[in-house]
MDTraj code that builds the backbone (N, CA, C; nanometers):
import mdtraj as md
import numpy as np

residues = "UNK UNK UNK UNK UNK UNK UNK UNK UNK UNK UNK UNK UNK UNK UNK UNK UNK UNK UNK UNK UNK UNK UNK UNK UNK UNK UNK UNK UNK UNK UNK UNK UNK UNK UNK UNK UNK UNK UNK UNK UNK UNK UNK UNK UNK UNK UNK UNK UNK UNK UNK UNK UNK UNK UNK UNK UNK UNK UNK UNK UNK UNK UNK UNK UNK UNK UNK UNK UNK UNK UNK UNK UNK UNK UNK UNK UNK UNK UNK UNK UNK UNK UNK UNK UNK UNK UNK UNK UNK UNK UNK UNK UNK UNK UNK UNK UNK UNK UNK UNK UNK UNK UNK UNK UNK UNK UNK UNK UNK UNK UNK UNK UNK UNK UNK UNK UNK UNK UNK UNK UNK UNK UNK UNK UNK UNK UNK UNK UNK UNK UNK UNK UNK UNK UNK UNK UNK UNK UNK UNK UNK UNK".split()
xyz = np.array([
    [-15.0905, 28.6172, -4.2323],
    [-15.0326, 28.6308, -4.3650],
    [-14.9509, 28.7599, -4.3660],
    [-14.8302, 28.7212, -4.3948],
    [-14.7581, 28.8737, -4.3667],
    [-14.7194, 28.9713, -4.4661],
    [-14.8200, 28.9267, -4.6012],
    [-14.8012, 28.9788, -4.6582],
    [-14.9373, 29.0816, -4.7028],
    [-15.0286, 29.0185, -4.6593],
    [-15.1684, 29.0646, -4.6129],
    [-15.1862, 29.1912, -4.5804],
    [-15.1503, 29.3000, -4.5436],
    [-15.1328, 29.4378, -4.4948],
    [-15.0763, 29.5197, -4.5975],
    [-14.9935, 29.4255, -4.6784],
    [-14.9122, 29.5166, -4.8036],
    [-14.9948, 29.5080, -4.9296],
    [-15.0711, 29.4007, -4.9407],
    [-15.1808, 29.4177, -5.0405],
    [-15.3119, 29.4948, -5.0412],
    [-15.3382, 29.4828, -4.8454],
    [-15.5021, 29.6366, -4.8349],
    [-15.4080, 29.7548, -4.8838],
    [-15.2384, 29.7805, -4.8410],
    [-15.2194, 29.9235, -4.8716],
    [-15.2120, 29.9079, -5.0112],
    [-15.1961, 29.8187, -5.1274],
    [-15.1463, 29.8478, -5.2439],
    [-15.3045, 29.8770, -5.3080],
    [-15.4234, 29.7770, -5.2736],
    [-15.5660, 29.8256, -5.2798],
    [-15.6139, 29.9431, -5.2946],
    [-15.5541, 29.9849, -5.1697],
    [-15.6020, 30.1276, -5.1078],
    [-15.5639, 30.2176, -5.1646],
    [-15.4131, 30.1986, -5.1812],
    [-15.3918, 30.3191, -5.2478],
    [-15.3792, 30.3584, -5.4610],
    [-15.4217, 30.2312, -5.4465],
    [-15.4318, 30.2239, -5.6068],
    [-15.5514, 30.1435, -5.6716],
    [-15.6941, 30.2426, -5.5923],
    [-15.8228, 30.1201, -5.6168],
    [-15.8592, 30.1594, -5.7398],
    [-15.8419, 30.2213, -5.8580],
    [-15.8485, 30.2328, -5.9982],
    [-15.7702, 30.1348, -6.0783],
    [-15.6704, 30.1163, -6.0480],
    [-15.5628, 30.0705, -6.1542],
    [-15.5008, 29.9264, -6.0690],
    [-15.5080, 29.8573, -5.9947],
    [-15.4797, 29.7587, -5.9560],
    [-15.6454, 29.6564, -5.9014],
    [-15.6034, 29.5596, -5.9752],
    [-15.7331, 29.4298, -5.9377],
    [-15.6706, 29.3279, -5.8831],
    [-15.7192, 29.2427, -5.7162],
    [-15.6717, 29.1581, -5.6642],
    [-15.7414, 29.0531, -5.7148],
    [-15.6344, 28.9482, -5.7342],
    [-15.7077, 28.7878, -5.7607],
    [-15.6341, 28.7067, -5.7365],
    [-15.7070, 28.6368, -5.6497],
    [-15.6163, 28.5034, -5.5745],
    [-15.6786, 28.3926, -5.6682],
    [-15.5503, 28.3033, -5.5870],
    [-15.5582, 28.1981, -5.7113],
    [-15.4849, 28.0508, -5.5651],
    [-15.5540, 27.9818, -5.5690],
    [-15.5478, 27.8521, -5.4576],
    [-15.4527, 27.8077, -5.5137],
    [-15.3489, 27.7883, -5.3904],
    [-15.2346, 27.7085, -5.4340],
    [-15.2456, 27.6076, -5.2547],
    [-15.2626, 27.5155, -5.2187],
    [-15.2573, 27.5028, -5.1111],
    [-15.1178, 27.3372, -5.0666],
    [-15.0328, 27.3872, -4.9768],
    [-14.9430, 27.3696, -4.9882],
    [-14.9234, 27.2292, -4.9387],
    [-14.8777, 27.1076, -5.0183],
    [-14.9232, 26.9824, -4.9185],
    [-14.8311, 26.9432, -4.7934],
    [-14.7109, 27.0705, -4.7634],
    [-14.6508, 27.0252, -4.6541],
    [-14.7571, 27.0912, -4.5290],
    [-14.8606, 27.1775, -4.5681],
    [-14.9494, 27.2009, -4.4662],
    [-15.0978, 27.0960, -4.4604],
    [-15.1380, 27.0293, -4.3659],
    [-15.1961, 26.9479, -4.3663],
    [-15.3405, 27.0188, -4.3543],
    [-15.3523, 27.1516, -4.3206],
    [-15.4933, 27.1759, -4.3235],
    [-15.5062, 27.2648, -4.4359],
    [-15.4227, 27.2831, -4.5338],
    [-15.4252, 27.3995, -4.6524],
    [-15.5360, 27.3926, -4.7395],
    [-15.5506, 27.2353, -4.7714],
    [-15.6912, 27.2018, -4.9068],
    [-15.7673, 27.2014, -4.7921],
    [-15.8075, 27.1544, -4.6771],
    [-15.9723, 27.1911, -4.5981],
    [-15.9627, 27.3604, -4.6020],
    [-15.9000, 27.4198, -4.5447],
    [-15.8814, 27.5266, -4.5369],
    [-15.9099, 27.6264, -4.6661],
    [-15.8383, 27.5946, -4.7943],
    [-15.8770, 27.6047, -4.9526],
    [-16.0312, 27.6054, -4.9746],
    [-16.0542, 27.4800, -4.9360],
    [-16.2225, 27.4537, -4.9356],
    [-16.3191, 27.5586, -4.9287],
    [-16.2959, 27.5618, -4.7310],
    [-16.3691, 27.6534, -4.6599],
    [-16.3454, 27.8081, -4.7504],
    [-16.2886, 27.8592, -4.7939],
    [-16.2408, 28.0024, -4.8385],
    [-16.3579, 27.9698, -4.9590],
    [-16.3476, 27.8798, -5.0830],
    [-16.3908, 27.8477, -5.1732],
    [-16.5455, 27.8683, -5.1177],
    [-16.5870, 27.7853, -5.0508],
    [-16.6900, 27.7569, -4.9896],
    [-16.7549, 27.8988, -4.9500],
    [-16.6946, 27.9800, -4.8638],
    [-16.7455, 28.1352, -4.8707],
    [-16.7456, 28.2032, -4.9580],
    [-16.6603, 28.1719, -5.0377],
    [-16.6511, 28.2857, -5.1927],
    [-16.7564, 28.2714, -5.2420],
    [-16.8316, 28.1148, -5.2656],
    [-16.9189, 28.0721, -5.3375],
    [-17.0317, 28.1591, -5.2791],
    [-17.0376, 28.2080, -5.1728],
    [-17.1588, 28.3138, -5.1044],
    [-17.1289, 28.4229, -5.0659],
    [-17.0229, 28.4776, -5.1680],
    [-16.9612, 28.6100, -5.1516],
    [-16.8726, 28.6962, -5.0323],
    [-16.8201, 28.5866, -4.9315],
    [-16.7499, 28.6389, -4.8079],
    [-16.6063, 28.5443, -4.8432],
    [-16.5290, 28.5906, -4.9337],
    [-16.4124, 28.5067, -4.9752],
    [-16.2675, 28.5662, -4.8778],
    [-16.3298, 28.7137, -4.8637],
    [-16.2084, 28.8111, -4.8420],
    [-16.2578, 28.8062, -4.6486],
    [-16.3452, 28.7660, -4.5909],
    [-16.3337, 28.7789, -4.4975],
    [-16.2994, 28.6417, -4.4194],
    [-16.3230, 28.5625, -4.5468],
    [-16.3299, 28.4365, -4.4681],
    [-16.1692, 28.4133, -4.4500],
    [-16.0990, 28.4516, -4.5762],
    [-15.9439, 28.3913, -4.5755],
    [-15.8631, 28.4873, -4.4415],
    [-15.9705, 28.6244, -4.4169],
    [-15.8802, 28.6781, -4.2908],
    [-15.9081, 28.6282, -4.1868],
    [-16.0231, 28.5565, -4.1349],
    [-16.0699, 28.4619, -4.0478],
    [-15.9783, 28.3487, -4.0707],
    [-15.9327, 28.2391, -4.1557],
    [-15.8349, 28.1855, -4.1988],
    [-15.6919, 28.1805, -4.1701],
    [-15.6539, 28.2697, -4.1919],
    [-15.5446, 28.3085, -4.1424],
    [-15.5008, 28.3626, -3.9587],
    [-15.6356, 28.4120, -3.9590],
    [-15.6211, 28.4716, -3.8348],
    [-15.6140, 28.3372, -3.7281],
    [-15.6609, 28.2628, -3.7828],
    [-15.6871, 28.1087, -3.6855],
    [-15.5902, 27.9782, -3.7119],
    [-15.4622, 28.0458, -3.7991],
    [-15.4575, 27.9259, -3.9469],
    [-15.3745, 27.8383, -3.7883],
    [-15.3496, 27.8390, -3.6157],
    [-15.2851, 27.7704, -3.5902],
    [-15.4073, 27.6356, -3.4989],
    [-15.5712, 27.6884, -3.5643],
    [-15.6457, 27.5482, -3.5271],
    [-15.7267, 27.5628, -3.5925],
    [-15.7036, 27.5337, -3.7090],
    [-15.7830, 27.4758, -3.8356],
    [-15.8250, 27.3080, -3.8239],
    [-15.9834, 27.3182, -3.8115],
    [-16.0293, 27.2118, -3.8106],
    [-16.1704, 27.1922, -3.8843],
    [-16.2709, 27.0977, -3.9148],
    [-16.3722, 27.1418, -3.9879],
    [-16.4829, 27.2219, -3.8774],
    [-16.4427, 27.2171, -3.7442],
    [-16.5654, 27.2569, -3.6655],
    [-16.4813, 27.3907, -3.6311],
    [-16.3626, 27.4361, -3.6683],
    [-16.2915, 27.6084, -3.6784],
    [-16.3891, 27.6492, -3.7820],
    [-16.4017, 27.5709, -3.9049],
    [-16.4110, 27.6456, -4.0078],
    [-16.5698, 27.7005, -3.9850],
    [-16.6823, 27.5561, -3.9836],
    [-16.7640, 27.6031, -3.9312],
    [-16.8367, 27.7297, -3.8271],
    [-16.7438, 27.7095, -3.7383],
    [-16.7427, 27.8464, -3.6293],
    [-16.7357, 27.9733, -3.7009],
    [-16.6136, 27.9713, -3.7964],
    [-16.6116, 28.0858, -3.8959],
    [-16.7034, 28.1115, -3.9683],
    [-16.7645, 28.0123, -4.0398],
    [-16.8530, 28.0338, -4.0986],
    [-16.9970, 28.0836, -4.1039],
    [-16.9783, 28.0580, -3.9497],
    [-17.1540, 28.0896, -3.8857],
    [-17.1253, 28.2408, -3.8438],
    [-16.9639, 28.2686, -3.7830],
    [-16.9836, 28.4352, -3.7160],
    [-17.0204, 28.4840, -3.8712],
    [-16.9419, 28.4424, -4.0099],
    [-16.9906, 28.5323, -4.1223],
    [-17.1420, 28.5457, -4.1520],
    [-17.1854, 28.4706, -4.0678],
    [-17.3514, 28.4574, -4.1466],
    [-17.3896, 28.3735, -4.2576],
    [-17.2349, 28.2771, -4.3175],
    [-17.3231, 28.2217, -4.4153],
    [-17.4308, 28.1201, -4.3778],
    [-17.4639, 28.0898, -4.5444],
    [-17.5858, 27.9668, -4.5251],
    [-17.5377, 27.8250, -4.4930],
    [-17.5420, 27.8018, -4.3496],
    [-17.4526, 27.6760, -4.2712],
    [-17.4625, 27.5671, -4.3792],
    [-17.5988, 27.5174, -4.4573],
    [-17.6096, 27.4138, -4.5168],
    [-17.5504, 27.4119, -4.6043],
    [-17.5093, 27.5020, -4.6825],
    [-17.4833, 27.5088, -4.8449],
    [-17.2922, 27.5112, -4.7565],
    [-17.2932, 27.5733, -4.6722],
    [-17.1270, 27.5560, -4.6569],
    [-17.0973, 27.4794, -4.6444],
    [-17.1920, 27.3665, -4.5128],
    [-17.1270, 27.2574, -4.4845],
    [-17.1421, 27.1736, -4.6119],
    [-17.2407, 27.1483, -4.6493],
    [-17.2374, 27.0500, -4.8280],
    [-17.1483, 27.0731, -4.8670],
    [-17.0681, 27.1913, -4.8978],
    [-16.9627, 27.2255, -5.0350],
    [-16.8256, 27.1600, -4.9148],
    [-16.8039, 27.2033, -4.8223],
    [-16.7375, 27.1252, -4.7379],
    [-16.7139, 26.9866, -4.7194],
    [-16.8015, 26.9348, -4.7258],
    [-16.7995, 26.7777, -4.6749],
    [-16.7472, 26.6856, -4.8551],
    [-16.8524, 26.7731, -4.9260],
    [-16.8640, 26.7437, -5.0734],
    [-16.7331, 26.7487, -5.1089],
    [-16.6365, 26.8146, -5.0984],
    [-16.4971, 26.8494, -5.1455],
    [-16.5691, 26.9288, -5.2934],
    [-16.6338, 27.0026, -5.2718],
    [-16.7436, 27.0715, -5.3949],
    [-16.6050, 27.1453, -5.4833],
    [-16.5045, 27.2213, -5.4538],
    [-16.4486, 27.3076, -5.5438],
    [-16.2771, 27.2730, -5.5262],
    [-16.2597, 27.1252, -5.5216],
    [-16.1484, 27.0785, -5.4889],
    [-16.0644, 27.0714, -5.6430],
    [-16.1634, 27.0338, -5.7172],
    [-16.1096, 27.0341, -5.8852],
    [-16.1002, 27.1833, -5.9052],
    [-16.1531, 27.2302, -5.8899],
    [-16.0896, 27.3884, -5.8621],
    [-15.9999, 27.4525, -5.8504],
    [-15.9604, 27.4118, -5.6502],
    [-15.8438, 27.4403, -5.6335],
    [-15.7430, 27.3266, -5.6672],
    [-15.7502, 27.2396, -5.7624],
    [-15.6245, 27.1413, -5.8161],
    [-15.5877, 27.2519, -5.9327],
    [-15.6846, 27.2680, -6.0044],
    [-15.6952, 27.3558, -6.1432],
    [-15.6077, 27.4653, -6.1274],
    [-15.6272, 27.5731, -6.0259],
    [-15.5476, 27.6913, -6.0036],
    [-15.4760, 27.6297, -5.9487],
    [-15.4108, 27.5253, -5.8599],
    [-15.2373, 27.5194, -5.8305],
    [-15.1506, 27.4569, -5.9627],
    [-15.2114, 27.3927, -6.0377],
    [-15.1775, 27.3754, -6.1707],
    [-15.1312, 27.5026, -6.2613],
    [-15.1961, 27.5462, -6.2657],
    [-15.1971, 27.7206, -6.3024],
    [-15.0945, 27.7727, -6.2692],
    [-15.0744, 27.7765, -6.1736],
    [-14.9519, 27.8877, -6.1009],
    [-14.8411, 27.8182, -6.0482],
    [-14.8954, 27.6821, -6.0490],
    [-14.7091, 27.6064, -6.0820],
    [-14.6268, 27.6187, -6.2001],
    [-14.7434, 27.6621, -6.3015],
    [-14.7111, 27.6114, -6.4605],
    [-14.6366, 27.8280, -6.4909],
    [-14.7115, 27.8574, -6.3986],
    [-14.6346, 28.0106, -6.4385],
    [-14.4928, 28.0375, -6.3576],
    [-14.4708, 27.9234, -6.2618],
    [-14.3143, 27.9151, -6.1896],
    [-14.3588, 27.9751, -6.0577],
    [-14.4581, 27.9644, -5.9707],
    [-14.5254, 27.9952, -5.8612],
    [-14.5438, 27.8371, -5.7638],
    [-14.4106, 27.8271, -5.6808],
    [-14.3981, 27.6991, -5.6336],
    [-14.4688, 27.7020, -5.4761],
    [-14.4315, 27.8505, -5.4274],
    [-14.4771, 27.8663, -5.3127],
    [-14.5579, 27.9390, -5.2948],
    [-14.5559, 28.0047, -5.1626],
    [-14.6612, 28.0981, -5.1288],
    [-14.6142, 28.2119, -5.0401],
    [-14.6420, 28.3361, -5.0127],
    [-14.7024, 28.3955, -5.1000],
    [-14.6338, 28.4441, -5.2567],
    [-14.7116, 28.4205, -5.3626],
    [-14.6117, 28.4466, -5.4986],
    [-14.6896, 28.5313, -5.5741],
    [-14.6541, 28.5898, -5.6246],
    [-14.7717, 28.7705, -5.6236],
    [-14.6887, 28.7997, -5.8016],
    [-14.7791, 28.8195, -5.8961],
    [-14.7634, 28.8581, -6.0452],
    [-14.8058, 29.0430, -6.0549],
    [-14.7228, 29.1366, -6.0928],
    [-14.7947, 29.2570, -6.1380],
    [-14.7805, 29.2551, -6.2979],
    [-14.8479, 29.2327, -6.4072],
    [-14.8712, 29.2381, -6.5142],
    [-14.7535, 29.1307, -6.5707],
    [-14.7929, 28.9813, -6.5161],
    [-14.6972, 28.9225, -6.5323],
    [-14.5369, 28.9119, -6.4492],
    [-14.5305, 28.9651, -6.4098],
    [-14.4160, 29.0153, -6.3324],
    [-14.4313, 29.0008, -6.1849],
    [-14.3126, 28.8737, -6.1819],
    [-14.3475, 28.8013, -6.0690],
    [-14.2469, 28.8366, -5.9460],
    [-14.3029, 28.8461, -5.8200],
    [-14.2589, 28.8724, -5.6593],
    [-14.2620, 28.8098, -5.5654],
    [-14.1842, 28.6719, -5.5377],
    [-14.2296, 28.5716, -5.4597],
    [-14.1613, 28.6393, -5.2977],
    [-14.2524, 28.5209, -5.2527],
    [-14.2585, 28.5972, -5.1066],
    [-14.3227, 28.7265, -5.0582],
    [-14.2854, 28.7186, -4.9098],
    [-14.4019, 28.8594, -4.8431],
    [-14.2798, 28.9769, -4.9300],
    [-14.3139, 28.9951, -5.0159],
    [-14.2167, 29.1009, -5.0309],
    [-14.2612, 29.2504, -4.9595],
    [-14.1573, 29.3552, -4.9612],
    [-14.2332, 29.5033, -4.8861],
    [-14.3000, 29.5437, -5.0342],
    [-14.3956, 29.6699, -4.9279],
    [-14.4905, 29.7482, -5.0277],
    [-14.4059, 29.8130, -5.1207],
    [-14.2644, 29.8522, -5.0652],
    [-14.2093, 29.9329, -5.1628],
    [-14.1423, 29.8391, -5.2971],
    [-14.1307, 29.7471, -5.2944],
    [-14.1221, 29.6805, -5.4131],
    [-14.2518, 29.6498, -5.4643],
    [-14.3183, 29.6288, -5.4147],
    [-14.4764, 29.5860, -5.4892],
    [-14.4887, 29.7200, -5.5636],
    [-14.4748, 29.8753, -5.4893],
    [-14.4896, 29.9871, -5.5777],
    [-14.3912, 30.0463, -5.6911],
    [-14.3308, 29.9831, -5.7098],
    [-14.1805, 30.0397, -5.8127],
    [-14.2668, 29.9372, -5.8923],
    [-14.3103, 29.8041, -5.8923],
    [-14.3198, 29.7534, -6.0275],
    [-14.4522, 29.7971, -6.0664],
    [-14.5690, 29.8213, -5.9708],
    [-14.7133, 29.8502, -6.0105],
    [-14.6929, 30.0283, -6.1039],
    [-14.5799, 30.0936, -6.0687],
    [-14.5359, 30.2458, -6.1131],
    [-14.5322, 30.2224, -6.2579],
    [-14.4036, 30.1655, -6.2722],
    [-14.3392, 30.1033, -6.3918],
    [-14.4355, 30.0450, -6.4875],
    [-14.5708, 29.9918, -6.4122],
    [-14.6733, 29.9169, -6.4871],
    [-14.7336, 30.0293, -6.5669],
    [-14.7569, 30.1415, -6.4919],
    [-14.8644, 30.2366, -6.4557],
    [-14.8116, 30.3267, -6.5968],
    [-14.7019, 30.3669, -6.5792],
    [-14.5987, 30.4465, -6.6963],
    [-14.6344, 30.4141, -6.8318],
    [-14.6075, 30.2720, -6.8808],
    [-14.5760, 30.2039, -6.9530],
    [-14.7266, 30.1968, -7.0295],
    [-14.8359, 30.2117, -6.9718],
    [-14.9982, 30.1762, -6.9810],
    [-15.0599, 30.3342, -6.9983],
    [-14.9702, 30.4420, -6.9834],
    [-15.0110, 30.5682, -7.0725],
    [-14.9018, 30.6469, -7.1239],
    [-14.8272, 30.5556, -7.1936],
    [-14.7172, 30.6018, -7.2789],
    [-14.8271, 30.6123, -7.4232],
])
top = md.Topology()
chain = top.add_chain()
for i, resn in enumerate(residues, 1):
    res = top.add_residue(resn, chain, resSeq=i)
    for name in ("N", "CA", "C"):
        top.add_atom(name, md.element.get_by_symbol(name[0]), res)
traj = md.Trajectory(xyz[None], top)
C-alpha cells in the first residue's frame, strides 16, 4: 500500500489531533479484495485489524483462504472464531455497508483519504496530507 508509510508518519507525528479509520471499500476489479476484506474484518473482530491489513498487503500478490489463514495463525488469533467468520462471510454486510458509505461521499477508488471532510484521492504525499491536517488544526483553535 503506498500510501501506508504516509499515514504511520501522519499518526506519528500528530497522535493527539488526528484519528485513523478505515472504512472497506473492496474493489470488484480485484478478485481477492472481499476475501481479503473479510480476513482484515475477521482480525479486527479480535483486535489485530492493523496488523492483519499489513500482513495483507504485504502478501496482497497470493491471497488465498489458506494465505489468510497462515496470517492468521502467525497473529495468534483464535483459528476457530477466524475461520467461522471466514467461511461464514460473517461481516460481508458490513463491508457492503461501508463501500456504500464512501461511494455515497464520492470515494470510487482506493486509496481515498477524508481530513475533516476534505477529500485526497490517491497515495497522495505526506506533504499534502499535512497542509490540509494544518489548515484543519488552525481553524479548530481559532
Amino acid at each position: 500500500m503506498r500510501v501506508g508509510p504516509t499515514l504511520d508518519k501522519i499518526v506519528a507525528d500528530y497522535p493527539k489531533d488526528v484519528r485513523l479509520v478505515y472504512k472497506m471499500h473492496p474493489l470488484p476489479m480485484h478478485k481477492n479484495a472481499m476475501p481479503a476484506a473479510e480476513a482484515a474484518m475477521a482480525a479486527n473482530a479480535q483486535g489485530k485489524f492493523g496488523a492483519m491489513h499489513e500482513k495483507l498487503y504485504a502478501n496482497s500478490s497470493a491471497l488465498s483462504r489458506d494465505k489468510y489463514i497462515e496470517l492468521a495463525t502467525a497473529l495468534g488469533l483464535d483459528m476457530k472464531r477466524f475461520t467461522n467468520d471466514i467461511d461464514t462471510e460473517a461481516y460481508k454486510k458490513t463491508i457492503e455497508a461501508q463501500t456504500e458509505e464512501v461511494m455515497k461521499v464520492g470515494a470510487s477508488g482506493t486509496p481515498a483519504c477524508f481530513i475533516n471532510g476534505r477529500f485526497l484521492s490517491g497515495a497522495q504525499p505526506y506533504e499534502a496530507f499535512k497542509k490540509i491536517i494544518d489548515e484543519e488544526l488552525a481553524k479548530a483553535t481559532k
